[in-house]
N, C-alpha and C positions, 0 to 999 in steps of 0.2 A: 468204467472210468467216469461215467454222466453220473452215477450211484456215487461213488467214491467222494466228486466235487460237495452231492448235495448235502452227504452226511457230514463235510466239512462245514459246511456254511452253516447247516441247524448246529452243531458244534459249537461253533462259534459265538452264535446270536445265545445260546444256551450259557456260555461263559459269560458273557459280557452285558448279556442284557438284564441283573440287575441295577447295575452302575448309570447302565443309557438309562433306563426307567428311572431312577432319581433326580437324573439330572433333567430328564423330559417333565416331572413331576414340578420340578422346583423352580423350571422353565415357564411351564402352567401358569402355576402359583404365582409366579413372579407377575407375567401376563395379567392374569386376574385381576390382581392387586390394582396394577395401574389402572387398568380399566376402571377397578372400583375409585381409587381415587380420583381419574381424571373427571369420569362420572359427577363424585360428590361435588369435585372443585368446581364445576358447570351450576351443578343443581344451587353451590350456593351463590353464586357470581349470579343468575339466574332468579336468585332468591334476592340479592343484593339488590339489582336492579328494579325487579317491581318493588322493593321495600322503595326503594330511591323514590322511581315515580309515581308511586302513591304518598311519601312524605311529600315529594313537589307539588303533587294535585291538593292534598290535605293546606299545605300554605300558600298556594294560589290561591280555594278555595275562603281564604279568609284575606284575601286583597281586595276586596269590594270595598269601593267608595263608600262612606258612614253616611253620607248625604242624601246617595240615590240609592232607594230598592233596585234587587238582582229581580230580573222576571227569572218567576219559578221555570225550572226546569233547564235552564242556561248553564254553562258549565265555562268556567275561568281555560283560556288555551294561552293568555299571554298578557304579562304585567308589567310594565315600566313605568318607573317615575325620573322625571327629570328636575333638577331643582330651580334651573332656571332658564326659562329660553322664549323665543318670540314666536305666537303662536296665530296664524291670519285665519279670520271667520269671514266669508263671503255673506256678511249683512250690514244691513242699512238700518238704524232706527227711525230714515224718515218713510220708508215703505216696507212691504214684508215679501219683497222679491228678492231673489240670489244676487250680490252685486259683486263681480269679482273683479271689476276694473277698480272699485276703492274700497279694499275688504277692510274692517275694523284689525286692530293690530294692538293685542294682547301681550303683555311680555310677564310670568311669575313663574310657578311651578306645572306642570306638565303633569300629568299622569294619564298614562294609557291604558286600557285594560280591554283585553279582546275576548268575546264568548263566543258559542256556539251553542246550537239549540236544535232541535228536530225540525225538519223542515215543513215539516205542518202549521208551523208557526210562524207564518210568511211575513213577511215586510208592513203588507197594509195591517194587517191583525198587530202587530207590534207598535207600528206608529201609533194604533189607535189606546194599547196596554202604556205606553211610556206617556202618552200625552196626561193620561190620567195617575199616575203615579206619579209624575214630577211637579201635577199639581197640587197632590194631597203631603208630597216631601216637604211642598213650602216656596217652590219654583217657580218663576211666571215666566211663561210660553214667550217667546220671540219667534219664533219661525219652528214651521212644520209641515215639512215637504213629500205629498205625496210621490209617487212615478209618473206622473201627469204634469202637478207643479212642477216638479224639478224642470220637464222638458228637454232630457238629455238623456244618452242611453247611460247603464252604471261604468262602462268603462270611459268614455270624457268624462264625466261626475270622479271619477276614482281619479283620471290625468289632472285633470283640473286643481281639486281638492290636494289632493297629498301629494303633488310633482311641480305642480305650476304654483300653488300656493307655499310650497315646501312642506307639507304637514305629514310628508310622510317621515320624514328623518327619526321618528319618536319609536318605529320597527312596530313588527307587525306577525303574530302568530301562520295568517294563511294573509294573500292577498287580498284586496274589497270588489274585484267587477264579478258582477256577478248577474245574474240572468236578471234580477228586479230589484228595488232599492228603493228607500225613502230617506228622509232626514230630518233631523228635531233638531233645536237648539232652544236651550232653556238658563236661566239666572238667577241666584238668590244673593242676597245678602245678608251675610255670616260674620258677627262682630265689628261692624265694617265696611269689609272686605268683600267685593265681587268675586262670585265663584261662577263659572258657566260651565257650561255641560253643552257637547257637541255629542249629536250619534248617528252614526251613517250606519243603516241596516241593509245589508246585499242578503237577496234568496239564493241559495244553487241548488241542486237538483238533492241533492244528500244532504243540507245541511244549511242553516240560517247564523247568517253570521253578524253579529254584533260590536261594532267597535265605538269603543266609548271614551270619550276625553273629555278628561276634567281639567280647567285653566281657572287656577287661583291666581286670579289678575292683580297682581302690585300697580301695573300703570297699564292702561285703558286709551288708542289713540284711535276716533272716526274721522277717518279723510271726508273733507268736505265735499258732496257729493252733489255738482248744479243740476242733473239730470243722465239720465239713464237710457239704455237701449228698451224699448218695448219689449218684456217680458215673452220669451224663447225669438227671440233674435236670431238672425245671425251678422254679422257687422263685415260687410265686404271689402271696406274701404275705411282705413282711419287716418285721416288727415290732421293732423295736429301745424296750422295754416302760419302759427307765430301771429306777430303784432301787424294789425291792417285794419280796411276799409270794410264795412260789411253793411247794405243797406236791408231795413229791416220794415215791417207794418206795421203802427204800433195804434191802426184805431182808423176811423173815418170823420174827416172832417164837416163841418155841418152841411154842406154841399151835399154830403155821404158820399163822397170820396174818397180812395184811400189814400190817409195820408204814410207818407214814405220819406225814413228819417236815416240818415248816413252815419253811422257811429262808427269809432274805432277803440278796437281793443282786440286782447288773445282769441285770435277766432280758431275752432275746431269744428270740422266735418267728418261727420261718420254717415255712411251709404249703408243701409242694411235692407233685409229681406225679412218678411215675416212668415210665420207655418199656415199652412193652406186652411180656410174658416175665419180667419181675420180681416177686416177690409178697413180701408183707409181712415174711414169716420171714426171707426172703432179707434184707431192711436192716435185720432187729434182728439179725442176727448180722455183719453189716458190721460194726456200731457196739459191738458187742463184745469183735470182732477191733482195731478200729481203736483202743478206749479203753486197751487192755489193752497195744497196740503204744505206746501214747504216754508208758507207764508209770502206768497209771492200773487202776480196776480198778471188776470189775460188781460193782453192787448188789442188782439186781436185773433178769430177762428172763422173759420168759414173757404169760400170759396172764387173769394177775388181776384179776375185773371191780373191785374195791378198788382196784388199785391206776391203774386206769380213770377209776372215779370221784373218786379224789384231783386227776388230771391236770384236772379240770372243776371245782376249787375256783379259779377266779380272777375276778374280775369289773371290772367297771369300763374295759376294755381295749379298744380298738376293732374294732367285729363286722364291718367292711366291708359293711353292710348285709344280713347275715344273723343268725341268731336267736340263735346261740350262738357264742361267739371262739373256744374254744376245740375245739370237734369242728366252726366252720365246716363242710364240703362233707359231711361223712360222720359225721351223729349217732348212727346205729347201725349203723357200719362196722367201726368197731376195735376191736379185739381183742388184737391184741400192742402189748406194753410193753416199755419198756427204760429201764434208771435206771443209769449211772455214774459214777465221780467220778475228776477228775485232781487229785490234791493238790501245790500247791506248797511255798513257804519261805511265801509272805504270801498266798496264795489258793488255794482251792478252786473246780474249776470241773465243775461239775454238766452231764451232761449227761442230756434227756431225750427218748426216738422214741417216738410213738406214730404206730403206722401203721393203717393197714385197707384196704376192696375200697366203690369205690360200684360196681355195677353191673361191669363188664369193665374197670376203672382204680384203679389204687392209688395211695395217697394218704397221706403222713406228718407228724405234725408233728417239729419238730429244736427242743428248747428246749434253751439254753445259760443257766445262771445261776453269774454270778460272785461270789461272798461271799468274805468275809473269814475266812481260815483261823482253827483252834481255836488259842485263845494258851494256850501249854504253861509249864507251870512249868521247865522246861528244866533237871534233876535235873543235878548234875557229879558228878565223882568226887572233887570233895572236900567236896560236900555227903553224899554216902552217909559216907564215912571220919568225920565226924563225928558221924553217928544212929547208928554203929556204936558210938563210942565211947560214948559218951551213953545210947543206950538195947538195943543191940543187936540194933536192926531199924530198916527206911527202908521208908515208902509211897511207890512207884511209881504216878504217873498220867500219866504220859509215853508211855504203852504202850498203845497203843489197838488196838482190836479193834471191829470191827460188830457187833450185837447176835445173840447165838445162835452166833456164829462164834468158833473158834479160830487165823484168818488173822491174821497184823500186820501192822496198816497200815503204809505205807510212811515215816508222819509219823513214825512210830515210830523211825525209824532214829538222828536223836541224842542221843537216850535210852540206847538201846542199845550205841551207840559209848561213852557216858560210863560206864556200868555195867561195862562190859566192862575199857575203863582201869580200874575199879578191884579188880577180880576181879586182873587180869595184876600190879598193884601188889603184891598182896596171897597170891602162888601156897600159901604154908604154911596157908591156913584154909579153910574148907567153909561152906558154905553154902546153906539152903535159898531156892526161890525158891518164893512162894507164892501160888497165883492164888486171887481173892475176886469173889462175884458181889453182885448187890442178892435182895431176895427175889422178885421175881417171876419165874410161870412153875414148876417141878416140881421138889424140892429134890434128889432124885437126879438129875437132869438137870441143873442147876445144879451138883451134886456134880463131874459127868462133865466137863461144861464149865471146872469152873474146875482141871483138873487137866490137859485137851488144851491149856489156852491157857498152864500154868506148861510143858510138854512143849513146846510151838510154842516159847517162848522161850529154854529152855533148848540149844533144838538150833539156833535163829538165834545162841547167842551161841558157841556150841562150834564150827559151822559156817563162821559169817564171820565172825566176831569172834577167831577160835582160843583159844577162853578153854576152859582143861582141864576136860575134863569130868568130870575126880574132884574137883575144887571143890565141883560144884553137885548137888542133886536137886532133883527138882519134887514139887510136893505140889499137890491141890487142897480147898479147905476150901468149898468157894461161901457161901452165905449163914450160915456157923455163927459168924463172926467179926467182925459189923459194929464201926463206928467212928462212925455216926450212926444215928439214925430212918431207915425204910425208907419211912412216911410221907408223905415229900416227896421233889420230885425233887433236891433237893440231898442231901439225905442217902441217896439212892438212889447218886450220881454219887461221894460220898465211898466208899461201903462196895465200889464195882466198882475194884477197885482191884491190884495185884502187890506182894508185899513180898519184902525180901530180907532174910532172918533167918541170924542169926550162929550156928553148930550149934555 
């Protein structure tokens, strides 16, 4: 019966198995097929794609700005332009430190372009290839930031820059923090037209990356900048105080005293800490370089406990829950002072450091007070042509000078201009110029003074004014010749005065 079944089933498969066989064949076949197809549909979607992104590499690769050389070997990962939008640079053209409290603010066309380069080709080595390529494009260097300069690690520099300043909105192929970093910014002018060039280069372990922004600046705005935090700061405290009382040092009186003057205007306090190797001397002589570079001038430096305890006349102002606002962190730390002023057309702006040591850290305050400049009787030269005719002399109070000093202020200058017009008018006469003090202080000292500060004017007016110096002599008379009481401070302010007498 087991024989019987088997010879039925070979039987069977014997009938039928050409028909199964074709249709297994055709089943095959079929299989096959797709597979070949699905296959080739891969290989060319696959083919598709690198076509794709070798076309995209290929027209990236010609998105390089016409203005700035590509450092050989870089390679384009990401290209935007934008046509118009407001673009903020952390500089200053009155100094070449990071300034991110009043960054310059650019508004035209945008274009970004991001590379990548072998990582051999590190930050410092690049800062040092673009500095030299942007000058031989035609570029002049503004700022050129090593990892040291900067002062910051790359990721604050990266928050800073493209979050805090907004300059990241422009997008970006890979992020910018990266283990090491520098920065350049450079400018030419084209037709024109200011074009700048920003580039912040981050190292990472695989790869150097390069991002680079071109700002074709239509309108160009620098926030007026009175003074700055001491270069890598950190700023603990920012007090922005409003309209008040603020007593300042603005010099020593002939006694060598300090004298101490109460002025009001926008006062702000900034409390800051500086990086360890810096010491106090070191940022009061920044800040006298820096005031003097801005066209402004010291009043006072040094280390006068007076002019110490002036800087502690303020109260009412918020202690951040310490004892004193004013020497907060370091009540008997500081020791050096610094008092300068930048004089405008409608403002003066005060600036004041006081620095010191707590323990192995220094510690400064930056007070900035903006008041309203002295209103000047603004002397012409056909007001003097008239006190000539009239009485044959004119008081000058247009001519200012700090107290004990024979410097002229710089407010002094169109005074001087209009004096001088009339001197050049007038070449056939002579004339004495004659300097006057108040009575305080040592009368031959007073003498001496009022006769350097007629000599200081005489030779501003022969110098840059080219007024002939056979016109004029100087004379000083200091207190022998008042015009008010010495009594009050008004009649102190009347009798300090220049006059130009008719010989």
């Amino acid at each position: 019966m087991r024989k019987l079944s088997l010879l039925l089933i070979v039987g069977l498969l014997i009938i039928i198995s050409p028909s199964m066989y074709a249709q297994i064949n055709v089943s095959g076949a079929l299989n096959r097929a797709s597979k070949e197809v699905k296959k080739s549909s891969d290989k060319k979607e696959a083919d598709e794609k690198v076509q794709a992104e070798e076309t995209k590499k290929d027209e990236l690769d010609e998105k390089d700005y016409p203005l700035v050389t590509r450092v050989e070997g870089s390679v384009i990962k990401y290209h935007k332009e934008t046509k118009w939008d407001e673009y903020k640079l952390p500089i200053s053209f009155n100094d070449s430190y990071l300034n991110w409290e009043a960054p310059a603010k650019l508004e035209g066309k945008i274009i970004r372009i991001q590379y990548s380069i072998s990582p051999d080709n590190n930050p410092a080595y690049l800062l040092k290839v673009y500095k030299s390529s942007l000058v031989k494009d035609g570029f002049e260097i503004i700022m050129a930031k090593n990892k040291s300069d900067i002062a910051m690690s790359s990721s604050s520099f990266s928050g800073k820059y493209y979050n805090s300043l907004g300059n990241g909105k422009f997008g970006f192929a890979y992020k910018t923090a990266g283990k090491d970093h520098c920065f350049i910014v450079a400018k030419i002018n084209k037709d024109g037209n200011d074009i700048f060039v920003a580039i912040y280069i981050s190292g990472f372990d695989n790869t150097t990356l390069i991002t680079q922004d071109i700002i074709e600046a239509e309108t160009f705005e620098q926030e007026k900048v009175i003074a700055t935090p001491f270069r890598g700061s950190s700023v603990g405290y920012d007090d922005k105080l409003g309209y008040g009382e603020f007593y300042v040092c603005t010099g020593k009186t002939l006694e060598e005293k300090a004298e101490i003057k109460k002025i009001e205007g926008y006062v702000r306090n900034r409390f800051c800490s500086v990086p360890a190797g810096r010491s106090p001397l070191e940022i009061i002589r920044n800040y006298e370089e820096a005031i003097t570079n801005s066209g402004g001038r010291v009043l006072m430096a040094g280390t006068s406990k007076e002019c110490i305890d002036a800087f502690m006349k303020v109260n009412g102002h918020p202690d951040h829950g310490l004892t004193n606002y004013n020497y907060m962190m370091f009540p008997r730390g500081a020791y050096h002072y610094f008092c300068g002023i930048i004089p405008s057309e409608d403002l003066d702006y005060y600036v004041v450091v006081v620095a010191g040591k707590v323990e192995q850290s220094v510690f400064y305050h930056l007070v900035t007070i903006e008041t309203k400049a002295m209103e000047m009787d603004m002397v012409s030269a056909e007001n003097i042509n008239e006190s000539m005719i009239a009485e044959g002399h004119i008081a000058i109070y247009d001519i200012l000078f700090e107290t004990g000093k024979s410097e002229i202020n710089l407010r002094s200058a169109a005074a001087l201009k209009n004096i001088a017009k009339f001197l050049i008018a007038n070449p056939e006469k002579q004339y004495l110029i004659v300097g006057h003090t108040d009575n305080v202080g040592d009368f031959d000292a007073n003498i001496k003074l009022s006769t350097d500060r007629a000599n200081a004017i005489v030779n501003e007016l022969v110098e840059k004014y080219s007024v002939n110096s056979d016109q004029l002599k100087p004379y000083g008379v200091g207190s022998a010749s008042p015009v008010a009481t010495n009594s009050t401070d008004e009649g102190k302010a009347k009798n300090r005065r220049v006059e130009i007498v008719e010989q």
